[in-house]
N, C-alpha and C positions, 0 to 999 in steps of 0.2 A: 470408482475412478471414471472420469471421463472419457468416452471413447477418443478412438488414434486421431480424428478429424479434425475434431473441435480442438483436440490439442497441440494437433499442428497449427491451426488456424494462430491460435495465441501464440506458439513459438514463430511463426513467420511474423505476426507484429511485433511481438518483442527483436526479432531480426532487426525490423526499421528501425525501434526508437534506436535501435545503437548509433545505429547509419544516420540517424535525424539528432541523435547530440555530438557527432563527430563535426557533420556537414553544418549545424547550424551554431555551436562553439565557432567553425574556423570562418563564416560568414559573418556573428555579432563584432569578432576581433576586428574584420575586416573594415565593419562599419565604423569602430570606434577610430581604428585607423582617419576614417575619410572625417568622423563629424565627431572630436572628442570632445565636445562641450555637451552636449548632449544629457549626460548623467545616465545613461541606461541603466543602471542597477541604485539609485539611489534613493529610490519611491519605495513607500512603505517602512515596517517598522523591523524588517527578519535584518541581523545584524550579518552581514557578507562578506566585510571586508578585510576579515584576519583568513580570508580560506587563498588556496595557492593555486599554482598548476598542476601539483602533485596529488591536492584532494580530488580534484577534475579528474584525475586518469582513475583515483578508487570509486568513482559513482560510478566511471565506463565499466569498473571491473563488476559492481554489483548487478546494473543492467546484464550483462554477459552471463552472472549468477543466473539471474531471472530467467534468461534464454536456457542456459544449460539445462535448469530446474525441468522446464516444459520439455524441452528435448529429450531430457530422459524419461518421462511420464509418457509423451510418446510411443519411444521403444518398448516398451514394460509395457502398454496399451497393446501393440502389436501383439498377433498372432505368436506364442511361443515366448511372449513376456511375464512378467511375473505376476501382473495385472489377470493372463490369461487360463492361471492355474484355476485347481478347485478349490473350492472352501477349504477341507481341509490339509491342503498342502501351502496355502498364501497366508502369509502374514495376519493376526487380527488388523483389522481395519482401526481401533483404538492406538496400536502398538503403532503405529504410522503416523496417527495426529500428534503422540508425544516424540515421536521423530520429530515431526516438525516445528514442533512447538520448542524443544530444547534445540534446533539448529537457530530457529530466530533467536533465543537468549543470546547465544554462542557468536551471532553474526554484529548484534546489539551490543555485546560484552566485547567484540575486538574494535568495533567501533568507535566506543568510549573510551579504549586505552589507547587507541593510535590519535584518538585527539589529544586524550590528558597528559600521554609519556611520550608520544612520538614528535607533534605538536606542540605541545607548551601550551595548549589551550584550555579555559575551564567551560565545559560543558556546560554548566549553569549559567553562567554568563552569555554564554555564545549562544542560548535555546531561551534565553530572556524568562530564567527561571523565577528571578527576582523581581521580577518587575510586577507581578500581580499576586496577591498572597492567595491561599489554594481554595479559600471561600471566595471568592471577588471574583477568579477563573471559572470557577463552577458556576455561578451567577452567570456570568459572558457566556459558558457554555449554552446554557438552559436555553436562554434567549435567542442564541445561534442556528443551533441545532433544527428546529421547527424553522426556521429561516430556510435551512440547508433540505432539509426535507420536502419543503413544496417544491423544489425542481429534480429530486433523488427520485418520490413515485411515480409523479409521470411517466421521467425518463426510463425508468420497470418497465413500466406496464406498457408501453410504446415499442421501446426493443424488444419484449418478449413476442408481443402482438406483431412485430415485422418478422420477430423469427420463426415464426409457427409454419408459415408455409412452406419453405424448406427446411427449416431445422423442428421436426415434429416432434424429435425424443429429446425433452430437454427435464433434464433430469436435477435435481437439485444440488447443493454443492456435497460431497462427502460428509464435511464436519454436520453439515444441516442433520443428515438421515442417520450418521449414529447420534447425535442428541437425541433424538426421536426413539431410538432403538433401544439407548440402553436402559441402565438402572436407574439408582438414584444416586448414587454417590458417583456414576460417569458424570452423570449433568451435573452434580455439584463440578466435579474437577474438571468439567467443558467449560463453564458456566466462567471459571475462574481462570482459565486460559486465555477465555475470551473478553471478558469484563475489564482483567488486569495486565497480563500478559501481553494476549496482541497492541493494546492502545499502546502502552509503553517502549515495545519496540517499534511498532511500525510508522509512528509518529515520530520517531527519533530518528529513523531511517529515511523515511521516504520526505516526511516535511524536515526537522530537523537541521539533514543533511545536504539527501539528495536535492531538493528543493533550491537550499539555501548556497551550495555549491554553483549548483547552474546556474542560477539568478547569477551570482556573480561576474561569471564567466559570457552571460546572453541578458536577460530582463528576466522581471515576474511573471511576465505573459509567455515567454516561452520557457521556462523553468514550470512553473504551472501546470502547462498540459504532457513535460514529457514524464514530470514526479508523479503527474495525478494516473496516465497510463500505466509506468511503471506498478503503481501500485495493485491498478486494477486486473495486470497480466498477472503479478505474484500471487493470483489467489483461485488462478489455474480453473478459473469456469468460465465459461464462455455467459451464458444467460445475464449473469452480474457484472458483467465487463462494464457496457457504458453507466449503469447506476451506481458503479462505484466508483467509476471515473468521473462522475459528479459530483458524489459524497468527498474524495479525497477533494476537488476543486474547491469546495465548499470550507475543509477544513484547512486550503492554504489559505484563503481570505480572511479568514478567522485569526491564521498568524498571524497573516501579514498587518490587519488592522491592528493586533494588542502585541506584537513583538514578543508574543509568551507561550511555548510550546505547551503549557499547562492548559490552555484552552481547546487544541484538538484533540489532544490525548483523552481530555474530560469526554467533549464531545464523541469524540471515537466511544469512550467506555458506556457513553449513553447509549449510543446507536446500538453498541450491541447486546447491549443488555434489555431491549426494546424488544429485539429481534428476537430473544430468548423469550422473553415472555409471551409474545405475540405466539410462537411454536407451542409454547405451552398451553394454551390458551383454544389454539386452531387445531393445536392434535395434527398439522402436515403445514408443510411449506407453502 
C-alpha cells in the first residue's frame, strides 16, 4: 500500500474535484442563464440529454466514494492502521485486490439497475452500444489507442522524472507487484480482472456516466478533465495519476468522436493487456 503521504496528497485532490463540480455545475447554469443559445452540451456524439438533476447529485456521491476510498487507505496507512500490522497478522494482499475487484462489479451492477429500474433508461442506448458492431469498435480501438499512447508515455516518464527529486520512493501500484509475485493461475485471474473486468466497469462508470452526466449539466471540456481526474484518483497511486489522467482523456475523445462506449472499453482492455505483457516480458515495472 502506499504510504499515509502520497495518500493524502490524492485524497486532498479528490477533495477539490468535489468542490470543482459543485462550483463549476452552478457557474455552466449560470452561464447558460446569461447566453442560452450557445448549445454547451451539444457537440460531439455521447448522448446527455435523457440524464437529470438527480443523476448530477449520484456522480457528486461517487466522487465523495472516491474521496472516502483514499481517506480510509490513509488511516489504515497510518501508524496503528491495518496497513501497519505484520505480514502475518494483515490481510493477503491478493484478498484485498478481490475486495476491490467485486466492490467495482457491485458499484457497476447498482449502476445499471438505477438506470434501467429507477430511470426508465436502456443502457445500451444511452452508451451507444448499437451504434458500432464489436468488430468495427475494435478496429476504432486499435487505431486509437497508439494515438492515445504518444501523449500517455511521455506524460510517465516527465511526471515520474519531476517526481524523483522529492518524491524518491515511488513505488509501483500494489496490483503491479502481486502480478509480479504471484503464481500462475494469480496472473491468469489478475490478467482477467484486468483485461475484462476493470474495462467494463470503469468505462461505464467514469466515461459512460460520470462523463456523460457532467457534460450535461457544464461541456465536454469540463466534464472531461473532472471524469478523467476522477478516474486517475480511483486507482489510489500517486506516480500514475497524470498518465492516466491522459489515458482516460484519450479515451473520452474516443467516445466522444464514435458515440459508442464499445470503443474505450476495447481500448481500456488493450491498454491493459499491453501493460501485462510488457511486465511479463521486463520481469518489474
Amino acid at each position: 500500500m502506499s504510504d499515509p503521504t502520497t495518500l493524502s496528497v490524492l485524497a486532498d485532490v479528490a477533495a477539490w474535484m468535489i468542490v470543482a463540480i459543485l462550483l463549476g455545475a452552478g457557474a455552466y447554469q449560470a452561464m447558460r442563464a446569461l447566453r442560452p443559445g450557445l448549445g454547451w452540451n451539444e457537440r460531439g456524439q455521447v448522448m446527455v440529454m435523457a440524464y437529470r438533476a438527480t443523476d448530477a447529485c449520484l456522480v457528486l456521491m461517487l466522487a465523495l466514494l472516491v474521496w472516502s476510498a483514499l481517506d480510509a487507505q490513509v488511516k489504515e496507512a497510518l501508524p496503528g492502521g491495518e496497513a501497519a500490522l505484520s505480514p502475518d497478522e494483515a490481510p493477503p494482499a491478493s484478498v484485498s485486490v478481490l475486495a476491490t475487484v467485486l466492490f467495482l462489479l457491485l458499484v457497476c451492477v447498482g449502476l445499471l439497475f438505477y438506470l434501467r429500474q429507477v430511470r426508465g433508461l436502456d443502457p445500451a442506448e444511452l452508451f451507444g452500444l448499437r451504434r458500432l458492431s464489436w468488430l468495427r469498435a475494435l478496429g476504432v480501438a486499435l487505431l486509437a489507442l497508439p494515438l492515445t499512447l504518444v501523449w500517455v508515455i511521455p506524460s510517465n516518464l516527465l511526471f515520474v522524472e519531476w517526481l524523483k527529486p522529492f518524491w524518491p520512493d515511488l513505488q509501483p501500484q500494489d496490483s503491479v507487484k502481486l502480478f509480479l509475485e504471484n503464481g500462475l493461475l494469480d496472473k491468469v485471474a489478475m490478467a482477467g480482472a484486468a483485461v475484462v473486468v476493470a474495462p467494463l466497469v470503469e468505462e461505464t462508470v467514469f466515461r459512460g456516466f460520470v462523463y456523460a452526466v457532467l457534460k450535461k449539466h457544464t461541456d465536454g471540456f469540463f466534464a472531461g478533465l473532472v471524469s478523467a481526474a476522477l478516474f486517475a484518483l480511483a486507482h489510489a497511486h500517486l506516480p500514475s495519476a497524470v498518465p492516466l489522467f491522459v489515458l482516460a482523456l484519450g479515451f473520452t475523445v474516443a467516445y466522444e468522436r464514435t458515440g459508442s462506449l464499445l470503443v474505450p472499453i476495447f481500448m481500456h482492455a488493450l491498454f491493459n493487456g499491453l501493460t501485462l505483457v510488457a511486465l511479463l516480458i521486463l520481469g518489474e515495472p
